[in-house]
mmJSON file of the N, C-alpha and C atoms, coordinates in Angstrom:
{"data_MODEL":{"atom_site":{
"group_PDB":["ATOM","ATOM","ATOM","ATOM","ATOM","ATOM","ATOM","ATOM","ATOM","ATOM","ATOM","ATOM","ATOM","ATOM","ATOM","ATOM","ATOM","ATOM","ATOM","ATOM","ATOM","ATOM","ATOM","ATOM","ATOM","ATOM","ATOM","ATOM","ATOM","ATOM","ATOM","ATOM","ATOM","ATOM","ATOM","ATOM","ATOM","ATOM","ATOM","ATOM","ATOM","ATOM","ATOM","ATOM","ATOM","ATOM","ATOM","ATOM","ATOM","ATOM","ATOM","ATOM","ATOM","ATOM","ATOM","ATOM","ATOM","ATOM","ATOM","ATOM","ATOM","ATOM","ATOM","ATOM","ATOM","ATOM","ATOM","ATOM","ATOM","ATOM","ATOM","ATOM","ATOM","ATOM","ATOM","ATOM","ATOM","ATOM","ATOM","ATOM","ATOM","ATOM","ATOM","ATOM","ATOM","ATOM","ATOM","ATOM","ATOM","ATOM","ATOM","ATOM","ATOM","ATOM","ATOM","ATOM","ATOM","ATOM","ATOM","ATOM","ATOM","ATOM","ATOM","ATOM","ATOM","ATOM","ATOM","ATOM","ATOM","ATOM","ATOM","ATOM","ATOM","ATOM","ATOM","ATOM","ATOM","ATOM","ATOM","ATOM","ATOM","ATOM","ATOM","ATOM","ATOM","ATOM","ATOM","ATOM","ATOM","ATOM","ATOM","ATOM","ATOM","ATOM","ATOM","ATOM","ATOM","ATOM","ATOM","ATOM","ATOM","ATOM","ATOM","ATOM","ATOM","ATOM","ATOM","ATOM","ATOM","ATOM","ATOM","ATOM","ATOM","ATOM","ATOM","ATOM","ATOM","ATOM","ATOM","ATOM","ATOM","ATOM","ATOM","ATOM","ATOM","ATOM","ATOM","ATOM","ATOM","ATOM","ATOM","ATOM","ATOM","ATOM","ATOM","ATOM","ATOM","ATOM","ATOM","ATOM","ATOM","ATOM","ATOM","ATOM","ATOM","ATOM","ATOM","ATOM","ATOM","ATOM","ATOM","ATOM","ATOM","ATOM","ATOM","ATOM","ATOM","ATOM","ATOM","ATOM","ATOM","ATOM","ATOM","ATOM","ATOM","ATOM","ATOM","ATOM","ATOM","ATOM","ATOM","ATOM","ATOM","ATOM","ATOM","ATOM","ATOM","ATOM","ATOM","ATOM","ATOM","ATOM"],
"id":[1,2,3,4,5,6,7,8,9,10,11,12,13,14,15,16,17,18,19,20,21,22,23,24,25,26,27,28,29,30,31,32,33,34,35,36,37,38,39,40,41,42,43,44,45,46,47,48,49,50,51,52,53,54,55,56,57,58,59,60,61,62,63,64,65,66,67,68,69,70,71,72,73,74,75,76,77,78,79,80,81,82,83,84,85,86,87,88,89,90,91,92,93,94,95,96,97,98,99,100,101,102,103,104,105,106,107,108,109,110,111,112,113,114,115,116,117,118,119,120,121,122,123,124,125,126,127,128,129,130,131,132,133,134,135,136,137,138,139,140,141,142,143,144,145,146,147,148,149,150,151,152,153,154,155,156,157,158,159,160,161,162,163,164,165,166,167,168,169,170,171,172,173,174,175,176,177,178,179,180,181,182,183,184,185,186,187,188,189,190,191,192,193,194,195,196,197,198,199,200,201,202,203,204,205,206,207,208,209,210,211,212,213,214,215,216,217,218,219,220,221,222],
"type_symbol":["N","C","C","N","C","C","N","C","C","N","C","C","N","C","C","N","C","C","N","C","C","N","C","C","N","C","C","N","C","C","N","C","C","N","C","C","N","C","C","N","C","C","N","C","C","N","C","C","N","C","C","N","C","C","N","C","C","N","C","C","N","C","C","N","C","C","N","C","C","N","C","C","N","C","C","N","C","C","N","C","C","N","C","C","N","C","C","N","C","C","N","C","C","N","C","C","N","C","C","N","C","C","N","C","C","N","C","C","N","C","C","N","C","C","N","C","C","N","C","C","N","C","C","N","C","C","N","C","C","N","C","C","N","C","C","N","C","C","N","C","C","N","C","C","N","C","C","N","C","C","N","C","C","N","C","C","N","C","C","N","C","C","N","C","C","N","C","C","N","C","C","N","C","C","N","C","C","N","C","C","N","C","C","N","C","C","N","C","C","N","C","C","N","C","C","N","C","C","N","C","C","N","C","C","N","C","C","N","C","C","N","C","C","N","C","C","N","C","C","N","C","C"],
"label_atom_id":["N","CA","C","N","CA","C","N","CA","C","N","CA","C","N","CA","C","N","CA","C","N","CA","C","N","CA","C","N","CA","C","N","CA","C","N","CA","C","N","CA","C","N","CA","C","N","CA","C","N","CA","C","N","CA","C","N","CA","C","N","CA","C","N","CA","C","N","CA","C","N","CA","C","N","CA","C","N","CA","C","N","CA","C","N","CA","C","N","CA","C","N","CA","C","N","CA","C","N","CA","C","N","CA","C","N","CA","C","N","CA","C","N","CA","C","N","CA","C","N","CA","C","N","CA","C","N","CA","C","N","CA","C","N","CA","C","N","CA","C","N","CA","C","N","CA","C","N","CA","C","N","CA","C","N","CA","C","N","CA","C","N","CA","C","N","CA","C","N","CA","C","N","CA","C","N","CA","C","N","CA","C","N","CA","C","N","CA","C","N","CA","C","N","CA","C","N","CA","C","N","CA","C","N","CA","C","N","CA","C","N","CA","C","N","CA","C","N","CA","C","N","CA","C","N","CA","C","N","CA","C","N","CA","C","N","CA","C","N","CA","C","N","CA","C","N","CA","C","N","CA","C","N","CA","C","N","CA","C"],
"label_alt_id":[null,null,null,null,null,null,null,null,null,null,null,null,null,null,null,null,null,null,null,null,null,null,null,null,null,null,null,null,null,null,null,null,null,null,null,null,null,null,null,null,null,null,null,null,null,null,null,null,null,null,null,null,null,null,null,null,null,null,null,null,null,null,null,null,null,null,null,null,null,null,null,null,null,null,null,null,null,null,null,null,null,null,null,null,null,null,null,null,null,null,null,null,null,null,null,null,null,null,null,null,null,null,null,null,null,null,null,null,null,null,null,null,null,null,null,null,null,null,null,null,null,null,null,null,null,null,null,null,null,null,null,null,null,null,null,null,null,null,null,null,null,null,null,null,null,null,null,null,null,null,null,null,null,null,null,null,null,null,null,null,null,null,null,null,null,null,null,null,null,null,null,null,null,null,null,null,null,null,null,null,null,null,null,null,null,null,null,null,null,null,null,null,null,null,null,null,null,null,null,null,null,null,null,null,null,null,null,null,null,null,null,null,null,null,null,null,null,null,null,null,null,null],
"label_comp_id":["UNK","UNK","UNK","UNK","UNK","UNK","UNK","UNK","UNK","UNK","UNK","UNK","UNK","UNK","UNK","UNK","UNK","UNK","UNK","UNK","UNK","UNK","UNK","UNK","UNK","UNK","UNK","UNK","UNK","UNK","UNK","UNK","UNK","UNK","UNK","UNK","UNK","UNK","UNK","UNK","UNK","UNK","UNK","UNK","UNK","UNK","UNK","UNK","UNK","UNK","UNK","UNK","UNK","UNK","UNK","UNK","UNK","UNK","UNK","UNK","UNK","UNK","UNK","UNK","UNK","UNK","UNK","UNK","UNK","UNK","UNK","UNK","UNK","UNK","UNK","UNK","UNK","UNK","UNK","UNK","UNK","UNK","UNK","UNK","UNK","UNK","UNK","UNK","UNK","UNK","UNK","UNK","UNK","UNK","UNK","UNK","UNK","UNK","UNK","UNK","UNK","UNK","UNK","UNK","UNK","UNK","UNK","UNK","UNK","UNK","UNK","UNK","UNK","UNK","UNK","UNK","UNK","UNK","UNK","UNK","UNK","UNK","UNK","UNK","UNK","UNK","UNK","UNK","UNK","UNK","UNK","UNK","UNK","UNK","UNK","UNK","UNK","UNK","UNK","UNK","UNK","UNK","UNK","UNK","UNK","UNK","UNK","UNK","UNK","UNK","UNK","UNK","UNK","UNK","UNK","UNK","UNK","UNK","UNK","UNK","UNK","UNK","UNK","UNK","UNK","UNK","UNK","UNK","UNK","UNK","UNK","UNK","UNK","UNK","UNK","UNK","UNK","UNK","UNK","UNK","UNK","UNK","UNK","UNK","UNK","UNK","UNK","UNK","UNK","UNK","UNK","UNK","UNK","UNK","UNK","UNK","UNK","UNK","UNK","UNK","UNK","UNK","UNK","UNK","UNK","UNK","UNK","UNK","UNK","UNK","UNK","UNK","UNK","UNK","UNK","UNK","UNK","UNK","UNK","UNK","UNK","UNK"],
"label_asym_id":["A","A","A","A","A","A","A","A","A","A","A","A","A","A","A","A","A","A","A","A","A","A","A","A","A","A","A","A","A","A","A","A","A","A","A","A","A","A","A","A","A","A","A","A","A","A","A","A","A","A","A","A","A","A","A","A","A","A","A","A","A","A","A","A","A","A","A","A","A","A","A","A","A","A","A","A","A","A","A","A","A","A","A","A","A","A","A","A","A","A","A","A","A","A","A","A","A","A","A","A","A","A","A","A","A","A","A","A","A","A","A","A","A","A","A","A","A","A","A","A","A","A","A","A","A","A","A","A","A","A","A","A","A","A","A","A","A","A","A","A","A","A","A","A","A","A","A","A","A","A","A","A","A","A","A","A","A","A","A","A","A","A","A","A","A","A","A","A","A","A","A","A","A","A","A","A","A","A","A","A","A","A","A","A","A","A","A","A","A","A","A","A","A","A","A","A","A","A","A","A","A","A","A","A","A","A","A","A","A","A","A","A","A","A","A","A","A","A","A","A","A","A"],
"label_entity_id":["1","1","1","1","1","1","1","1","1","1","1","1","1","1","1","1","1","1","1","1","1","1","1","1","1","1","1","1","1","1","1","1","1","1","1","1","1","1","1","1","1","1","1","1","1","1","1","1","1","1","1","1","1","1","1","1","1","1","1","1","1","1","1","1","1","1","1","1","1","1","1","1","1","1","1","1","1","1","1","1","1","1","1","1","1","1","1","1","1","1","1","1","1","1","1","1","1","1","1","1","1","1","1","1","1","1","1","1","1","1","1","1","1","1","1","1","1","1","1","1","1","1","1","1","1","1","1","1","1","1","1","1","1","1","1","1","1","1","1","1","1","1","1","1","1","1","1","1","1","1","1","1","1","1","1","1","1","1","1","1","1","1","1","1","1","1","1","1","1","1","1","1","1","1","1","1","1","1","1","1","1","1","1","1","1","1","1","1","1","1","1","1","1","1","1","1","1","1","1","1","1","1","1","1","1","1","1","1","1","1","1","1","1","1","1","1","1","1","1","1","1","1"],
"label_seq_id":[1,1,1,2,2,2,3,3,3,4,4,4,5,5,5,6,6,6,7,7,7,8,8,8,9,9,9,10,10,10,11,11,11,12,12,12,13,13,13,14,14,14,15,15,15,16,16,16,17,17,17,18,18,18,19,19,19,20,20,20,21,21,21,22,22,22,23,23,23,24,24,24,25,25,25,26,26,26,27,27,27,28,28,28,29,29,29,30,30,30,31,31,31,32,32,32,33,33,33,34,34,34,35,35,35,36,36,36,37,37,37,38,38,38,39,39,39,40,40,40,41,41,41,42,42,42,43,43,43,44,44,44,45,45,45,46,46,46,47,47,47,48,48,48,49,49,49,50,50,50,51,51,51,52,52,52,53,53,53,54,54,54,55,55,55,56,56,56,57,57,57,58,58,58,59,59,59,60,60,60,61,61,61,62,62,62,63,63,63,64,64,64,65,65,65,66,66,66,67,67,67,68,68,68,69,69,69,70,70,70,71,71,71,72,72,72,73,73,73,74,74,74],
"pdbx_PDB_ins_code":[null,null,null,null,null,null,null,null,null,null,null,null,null,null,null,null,null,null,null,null,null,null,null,null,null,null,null,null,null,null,null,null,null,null,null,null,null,null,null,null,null,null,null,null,null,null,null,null,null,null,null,null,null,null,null,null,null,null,null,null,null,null,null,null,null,null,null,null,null,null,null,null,null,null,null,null,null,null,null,null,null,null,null,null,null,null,null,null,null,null,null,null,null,null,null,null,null,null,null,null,null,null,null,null,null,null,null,null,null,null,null,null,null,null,null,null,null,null,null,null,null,null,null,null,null,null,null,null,null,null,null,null,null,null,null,null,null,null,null,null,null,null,null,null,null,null,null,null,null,null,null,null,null,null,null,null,null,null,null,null,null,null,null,null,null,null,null,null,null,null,null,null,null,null,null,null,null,null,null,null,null,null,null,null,null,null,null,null,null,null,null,null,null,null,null,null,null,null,null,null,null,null,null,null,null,null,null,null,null,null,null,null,null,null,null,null,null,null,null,null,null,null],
"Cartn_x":[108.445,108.278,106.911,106.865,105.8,105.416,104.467,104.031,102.745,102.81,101.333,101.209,100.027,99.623,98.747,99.425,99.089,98.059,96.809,95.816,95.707,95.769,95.941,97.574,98.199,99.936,100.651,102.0,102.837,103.827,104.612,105.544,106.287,106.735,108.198,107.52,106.495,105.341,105.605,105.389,105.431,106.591,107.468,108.57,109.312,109.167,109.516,108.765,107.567,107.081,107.342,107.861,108.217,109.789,110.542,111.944,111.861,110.574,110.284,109.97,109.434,108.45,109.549,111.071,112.678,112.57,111.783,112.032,112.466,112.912,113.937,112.719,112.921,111.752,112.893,112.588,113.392,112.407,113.653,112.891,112.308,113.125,112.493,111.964,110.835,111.115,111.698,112.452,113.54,112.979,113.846,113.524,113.741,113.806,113.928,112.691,111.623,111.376,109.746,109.67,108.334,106.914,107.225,105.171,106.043,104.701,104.427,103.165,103.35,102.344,101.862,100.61,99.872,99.057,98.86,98.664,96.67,96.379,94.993,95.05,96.152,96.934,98.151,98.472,100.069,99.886,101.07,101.553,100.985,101.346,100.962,99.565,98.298,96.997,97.16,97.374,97.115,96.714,96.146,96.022,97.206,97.156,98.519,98.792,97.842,98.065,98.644,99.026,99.375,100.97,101.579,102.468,103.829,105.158,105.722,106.183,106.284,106.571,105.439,103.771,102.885,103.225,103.108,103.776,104.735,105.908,106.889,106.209,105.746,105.631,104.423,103.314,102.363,103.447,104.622,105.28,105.707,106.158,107.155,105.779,104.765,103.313,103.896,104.375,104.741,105.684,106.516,107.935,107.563,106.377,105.902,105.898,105.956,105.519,104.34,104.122,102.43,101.918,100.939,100.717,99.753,99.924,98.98,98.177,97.216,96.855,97.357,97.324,98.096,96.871,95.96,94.54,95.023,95.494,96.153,97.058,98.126,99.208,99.014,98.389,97.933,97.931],
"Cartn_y":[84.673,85.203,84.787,83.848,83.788,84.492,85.326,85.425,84.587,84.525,84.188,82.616,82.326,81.208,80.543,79.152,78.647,77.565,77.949,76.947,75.833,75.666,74.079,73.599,73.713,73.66,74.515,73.056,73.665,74.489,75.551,76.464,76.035,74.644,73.8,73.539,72.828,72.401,73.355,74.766,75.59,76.341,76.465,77.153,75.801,74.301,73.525,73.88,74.136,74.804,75.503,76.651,77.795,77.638,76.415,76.452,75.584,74.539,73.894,74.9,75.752,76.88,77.878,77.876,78.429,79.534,79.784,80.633,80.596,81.463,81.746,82.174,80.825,81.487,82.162,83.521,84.516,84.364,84.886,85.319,86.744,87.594,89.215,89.481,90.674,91.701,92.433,92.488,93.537,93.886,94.494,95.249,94.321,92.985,91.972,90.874,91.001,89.877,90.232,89.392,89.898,88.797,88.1,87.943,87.874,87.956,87.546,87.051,85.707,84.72,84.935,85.095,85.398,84.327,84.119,83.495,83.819,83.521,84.198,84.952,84.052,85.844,85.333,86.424,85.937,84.893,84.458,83.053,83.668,84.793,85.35,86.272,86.135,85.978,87.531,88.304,89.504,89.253,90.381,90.243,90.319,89.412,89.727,91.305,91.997,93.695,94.604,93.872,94.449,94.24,92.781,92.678,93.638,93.581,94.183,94.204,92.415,92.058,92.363,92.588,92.73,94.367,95.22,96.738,96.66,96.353,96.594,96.075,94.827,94.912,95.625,96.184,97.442,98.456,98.958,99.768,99.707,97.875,97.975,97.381,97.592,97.198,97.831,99.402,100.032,99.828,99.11,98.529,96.545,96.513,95.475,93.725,94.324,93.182,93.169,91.549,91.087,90.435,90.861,90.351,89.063,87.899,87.166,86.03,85.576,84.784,83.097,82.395,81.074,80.514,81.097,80.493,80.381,82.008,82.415,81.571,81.114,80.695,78.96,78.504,77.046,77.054],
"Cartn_z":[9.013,10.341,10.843,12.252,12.968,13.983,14.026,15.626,15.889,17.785,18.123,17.83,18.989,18.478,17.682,16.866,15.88,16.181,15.752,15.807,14.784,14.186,13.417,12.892,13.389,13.125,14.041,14.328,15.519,14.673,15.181,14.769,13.824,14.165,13.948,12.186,12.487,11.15,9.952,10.739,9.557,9.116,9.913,9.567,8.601,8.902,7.635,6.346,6.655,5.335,4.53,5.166,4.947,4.23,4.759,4.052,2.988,2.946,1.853,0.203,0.728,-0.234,-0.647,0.094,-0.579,0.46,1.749,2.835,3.835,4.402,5.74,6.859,7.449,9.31,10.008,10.228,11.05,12.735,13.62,14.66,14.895,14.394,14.31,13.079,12.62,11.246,11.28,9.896,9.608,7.64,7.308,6.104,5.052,5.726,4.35,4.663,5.752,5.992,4.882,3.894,2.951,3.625,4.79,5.376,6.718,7.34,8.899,9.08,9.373,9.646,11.07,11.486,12.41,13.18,14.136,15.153,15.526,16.144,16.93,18.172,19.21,20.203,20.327,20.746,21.45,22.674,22.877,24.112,25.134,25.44,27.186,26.917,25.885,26.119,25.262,25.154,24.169,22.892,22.106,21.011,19.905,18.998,18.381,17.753,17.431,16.838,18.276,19.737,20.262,20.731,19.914,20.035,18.737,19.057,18.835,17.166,17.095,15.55,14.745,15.188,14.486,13.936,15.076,15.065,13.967,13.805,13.006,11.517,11.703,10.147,9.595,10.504,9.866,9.508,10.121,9.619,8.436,7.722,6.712,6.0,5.906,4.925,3.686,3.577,2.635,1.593,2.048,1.665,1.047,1.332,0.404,1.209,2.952,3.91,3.825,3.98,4.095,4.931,5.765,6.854,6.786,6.545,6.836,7.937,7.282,8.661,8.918,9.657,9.37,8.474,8.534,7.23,5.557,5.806,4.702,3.909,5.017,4.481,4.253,4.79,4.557,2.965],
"occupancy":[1.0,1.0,1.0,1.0,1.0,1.0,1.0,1.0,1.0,1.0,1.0,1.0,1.0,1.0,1.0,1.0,1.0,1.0,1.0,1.0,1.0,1.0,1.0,1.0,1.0,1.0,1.0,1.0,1.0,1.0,1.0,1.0,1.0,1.0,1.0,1.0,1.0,1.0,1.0,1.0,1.0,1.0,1.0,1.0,1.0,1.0,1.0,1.0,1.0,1.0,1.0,1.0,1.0,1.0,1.0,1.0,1.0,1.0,1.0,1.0,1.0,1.0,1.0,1.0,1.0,1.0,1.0,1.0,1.0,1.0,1.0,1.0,1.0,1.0,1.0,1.0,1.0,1.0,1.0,1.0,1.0,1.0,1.0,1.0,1.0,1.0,1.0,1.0,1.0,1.0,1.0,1.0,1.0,1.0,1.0,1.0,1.0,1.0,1.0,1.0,1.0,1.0,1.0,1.0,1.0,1.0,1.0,1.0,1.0,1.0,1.0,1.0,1.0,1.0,1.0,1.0,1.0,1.0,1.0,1.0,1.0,1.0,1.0,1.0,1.0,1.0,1.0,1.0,1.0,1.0,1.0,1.0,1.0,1.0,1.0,1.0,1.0,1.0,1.0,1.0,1.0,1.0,1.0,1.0,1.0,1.0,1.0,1.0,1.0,1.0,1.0,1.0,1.0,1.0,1.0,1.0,1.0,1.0,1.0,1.0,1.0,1.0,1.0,1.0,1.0,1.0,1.0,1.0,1.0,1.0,1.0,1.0,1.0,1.0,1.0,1.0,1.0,1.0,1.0,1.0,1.0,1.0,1.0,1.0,1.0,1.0,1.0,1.0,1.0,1.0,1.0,1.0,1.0,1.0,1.0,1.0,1.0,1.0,1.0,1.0,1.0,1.0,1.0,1.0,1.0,1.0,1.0,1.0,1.0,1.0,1.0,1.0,1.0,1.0,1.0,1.0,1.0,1.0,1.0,1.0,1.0,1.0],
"B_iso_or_equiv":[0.0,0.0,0.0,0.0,0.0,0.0,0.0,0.0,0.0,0.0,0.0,0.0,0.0,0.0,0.0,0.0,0.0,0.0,0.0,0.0,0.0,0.0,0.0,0.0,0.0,0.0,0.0,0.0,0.0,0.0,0.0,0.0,0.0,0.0,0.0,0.0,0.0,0.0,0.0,0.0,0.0,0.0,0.0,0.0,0.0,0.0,0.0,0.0,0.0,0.0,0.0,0.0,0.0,0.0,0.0,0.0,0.0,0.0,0.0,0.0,0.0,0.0,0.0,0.0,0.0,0.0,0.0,0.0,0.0,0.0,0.0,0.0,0.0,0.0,0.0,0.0,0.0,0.0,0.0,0.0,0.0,0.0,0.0,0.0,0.0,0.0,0.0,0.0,0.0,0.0,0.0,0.0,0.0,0.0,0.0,0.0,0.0,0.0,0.0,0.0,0.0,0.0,0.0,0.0,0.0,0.0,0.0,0.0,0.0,0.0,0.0,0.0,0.0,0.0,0.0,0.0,0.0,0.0,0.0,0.0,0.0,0.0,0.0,0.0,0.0,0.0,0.0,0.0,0.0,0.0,0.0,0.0,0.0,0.0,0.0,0.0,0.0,0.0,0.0,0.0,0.0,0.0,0.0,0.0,0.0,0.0,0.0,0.0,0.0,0.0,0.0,0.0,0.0,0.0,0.0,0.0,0.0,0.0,0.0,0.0,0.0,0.0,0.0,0.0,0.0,0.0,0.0,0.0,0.0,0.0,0.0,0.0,0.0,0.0,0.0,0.0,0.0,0.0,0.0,0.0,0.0,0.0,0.0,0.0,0.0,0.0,0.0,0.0,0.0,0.0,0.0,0.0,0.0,0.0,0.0,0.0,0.0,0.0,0.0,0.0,0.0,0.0,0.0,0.0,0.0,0.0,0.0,0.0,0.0,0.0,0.0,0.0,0.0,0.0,0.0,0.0,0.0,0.0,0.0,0.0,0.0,0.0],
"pdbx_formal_charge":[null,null,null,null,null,null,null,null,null,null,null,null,null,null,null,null,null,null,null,null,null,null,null,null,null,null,null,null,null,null,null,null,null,null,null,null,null,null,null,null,null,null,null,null,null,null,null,null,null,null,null,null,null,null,null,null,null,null,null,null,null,null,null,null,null,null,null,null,null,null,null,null,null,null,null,null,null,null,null,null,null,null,null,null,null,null,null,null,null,null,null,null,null,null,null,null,null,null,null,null,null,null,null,null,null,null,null,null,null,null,null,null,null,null,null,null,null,null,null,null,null,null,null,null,null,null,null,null,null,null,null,null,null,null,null,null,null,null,null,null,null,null,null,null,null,null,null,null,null,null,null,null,null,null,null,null,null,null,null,null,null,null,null,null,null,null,null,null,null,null,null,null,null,null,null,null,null,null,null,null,null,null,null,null,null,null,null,null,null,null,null,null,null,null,null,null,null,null,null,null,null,null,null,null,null,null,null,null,null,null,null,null,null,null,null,null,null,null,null,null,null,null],
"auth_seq_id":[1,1,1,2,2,2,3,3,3,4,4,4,5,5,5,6,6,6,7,7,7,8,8,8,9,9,9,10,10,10,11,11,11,12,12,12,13,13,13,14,14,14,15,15,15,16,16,16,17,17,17,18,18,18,19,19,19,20,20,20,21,21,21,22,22,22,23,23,23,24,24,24,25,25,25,26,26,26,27,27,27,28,28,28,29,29,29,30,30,30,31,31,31,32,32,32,33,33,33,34,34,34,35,35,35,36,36,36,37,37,37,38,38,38,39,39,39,40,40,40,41,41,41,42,42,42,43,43,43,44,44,44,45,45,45,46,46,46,47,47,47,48,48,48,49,49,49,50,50,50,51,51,51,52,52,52,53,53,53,54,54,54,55,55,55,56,56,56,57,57,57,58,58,58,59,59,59,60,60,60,61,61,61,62,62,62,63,63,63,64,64,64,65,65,65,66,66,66,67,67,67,68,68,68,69,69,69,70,70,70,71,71,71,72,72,72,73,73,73,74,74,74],
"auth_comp_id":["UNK","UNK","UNK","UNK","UNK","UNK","UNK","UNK","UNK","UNK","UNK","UNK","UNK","UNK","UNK","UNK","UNK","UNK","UNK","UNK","UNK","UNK","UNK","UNK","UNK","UNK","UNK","UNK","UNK","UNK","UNK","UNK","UNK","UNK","UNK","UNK","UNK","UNK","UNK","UNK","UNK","UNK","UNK","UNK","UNK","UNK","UNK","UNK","UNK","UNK","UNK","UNK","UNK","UNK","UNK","UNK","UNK","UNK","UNK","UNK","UNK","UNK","UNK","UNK","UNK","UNK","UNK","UNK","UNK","UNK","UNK","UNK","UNK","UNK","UNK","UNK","UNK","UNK","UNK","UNK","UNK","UNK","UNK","UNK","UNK","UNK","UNK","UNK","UNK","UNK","UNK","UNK","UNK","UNK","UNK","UNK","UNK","UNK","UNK","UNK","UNK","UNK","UNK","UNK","UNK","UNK","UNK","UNK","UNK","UNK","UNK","UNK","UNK","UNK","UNK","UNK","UNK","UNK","UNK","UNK","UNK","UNK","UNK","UNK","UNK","UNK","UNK","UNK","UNK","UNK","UNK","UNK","UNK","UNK","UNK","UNK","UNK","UNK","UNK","UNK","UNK","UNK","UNK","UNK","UNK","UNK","UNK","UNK","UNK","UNK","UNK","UNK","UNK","UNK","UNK","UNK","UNK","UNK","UNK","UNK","UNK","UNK","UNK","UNK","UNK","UNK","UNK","UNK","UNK","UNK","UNK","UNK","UNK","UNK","UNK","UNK","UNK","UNK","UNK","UNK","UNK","UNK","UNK","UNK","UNK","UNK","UNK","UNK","UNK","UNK","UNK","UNK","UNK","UNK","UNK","UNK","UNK","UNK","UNK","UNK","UNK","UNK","UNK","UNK","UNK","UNK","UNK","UNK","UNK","UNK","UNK","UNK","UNK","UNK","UNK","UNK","UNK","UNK","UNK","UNK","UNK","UNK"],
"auth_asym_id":["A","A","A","A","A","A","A","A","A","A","A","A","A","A","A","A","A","A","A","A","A","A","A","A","A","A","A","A","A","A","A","A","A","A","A","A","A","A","A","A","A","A","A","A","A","A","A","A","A","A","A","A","A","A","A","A","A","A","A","A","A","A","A","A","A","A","A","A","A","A","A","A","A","A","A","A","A","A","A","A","A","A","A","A","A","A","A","A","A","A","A","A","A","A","A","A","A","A","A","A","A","A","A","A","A","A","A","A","A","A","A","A","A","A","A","A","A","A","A","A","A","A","A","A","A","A","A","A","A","A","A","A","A","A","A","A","A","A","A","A","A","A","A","A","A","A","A","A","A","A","A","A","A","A","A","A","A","A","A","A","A","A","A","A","A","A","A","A","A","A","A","A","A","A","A","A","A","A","A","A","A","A","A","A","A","A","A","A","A","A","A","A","A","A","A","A","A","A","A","A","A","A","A","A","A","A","A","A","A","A","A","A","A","A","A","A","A","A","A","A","A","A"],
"auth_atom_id":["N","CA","C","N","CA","C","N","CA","C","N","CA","C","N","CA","C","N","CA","C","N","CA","C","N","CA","C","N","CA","C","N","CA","C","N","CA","C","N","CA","C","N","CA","C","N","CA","C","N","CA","C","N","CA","C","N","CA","C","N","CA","C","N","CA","C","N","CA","C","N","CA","C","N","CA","C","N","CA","C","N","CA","C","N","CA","C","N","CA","C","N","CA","C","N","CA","C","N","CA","C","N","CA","C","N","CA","C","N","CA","C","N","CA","C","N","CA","C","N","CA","C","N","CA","C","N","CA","C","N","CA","C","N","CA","C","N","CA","C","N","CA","C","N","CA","C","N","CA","C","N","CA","C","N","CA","C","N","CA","C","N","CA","C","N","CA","C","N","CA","C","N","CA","C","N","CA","C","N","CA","C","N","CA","C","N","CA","C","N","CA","C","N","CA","C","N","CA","C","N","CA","C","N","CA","C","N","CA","C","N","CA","C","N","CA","C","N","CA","C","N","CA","C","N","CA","C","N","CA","C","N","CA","C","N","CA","C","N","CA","C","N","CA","C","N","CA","C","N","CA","C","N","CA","C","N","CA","C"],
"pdbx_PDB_model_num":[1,1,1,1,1,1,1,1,1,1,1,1,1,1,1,1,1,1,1,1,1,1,1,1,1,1,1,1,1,1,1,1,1,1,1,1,1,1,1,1,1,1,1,1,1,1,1,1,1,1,1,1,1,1,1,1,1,1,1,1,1,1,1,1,1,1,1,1,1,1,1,1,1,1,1,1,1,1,1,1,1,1,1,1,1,1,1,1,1,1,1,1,1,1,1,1,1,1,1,1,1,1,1,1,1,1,1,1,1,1,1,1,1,1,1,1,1,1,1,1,1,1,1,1,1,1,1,1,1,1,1,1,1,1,1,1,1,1,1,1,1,1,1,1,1,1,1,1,1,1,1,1,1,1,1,1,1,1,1,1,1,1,1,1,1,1,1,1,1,1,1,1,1,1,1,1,1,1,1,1,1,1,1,1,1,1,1,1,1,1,1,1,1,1,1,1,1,1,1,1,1,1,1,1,1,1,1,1,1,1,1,1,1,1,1,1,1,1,1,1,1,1]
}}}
């Protein structure tokens, strides 16, 4: 799962990554999705902790989602 935009890699870049590495790029979080790759803001200029997919997966932090940064995931 991506939100936000990606400063050194386009979306497409990493979600091949991501299916290279045996993962599924979803468009929503749900109770199976274990990261969310983070951006620096969202497309329409907010911060990403104010968008909705960031929200949901602070919810499922507990349940063993991990929020990281696209730094992170490089």
């Amino acid at each position: 799962m991506i939100t936000g935009k990606l400063d050194t890699a386009d979306r497409k870049e990493v979600q091949d990554k991501i299916r290279e590495l045996g993962g599924l790029a979803r468009s929503g979080v749900s109770g199976k999705t274990n990261y969310l790759i983070i951006g620096s803001i969202l497309e329409d200029g907010r911060q990403v902790e104010e968008g909705n997919k960031y929200k949901k997966a602070k919810k499922n932090e507990a349940k063993g989602l991990k929020i990281i940064t696209e730094e992170e995931f490089s």
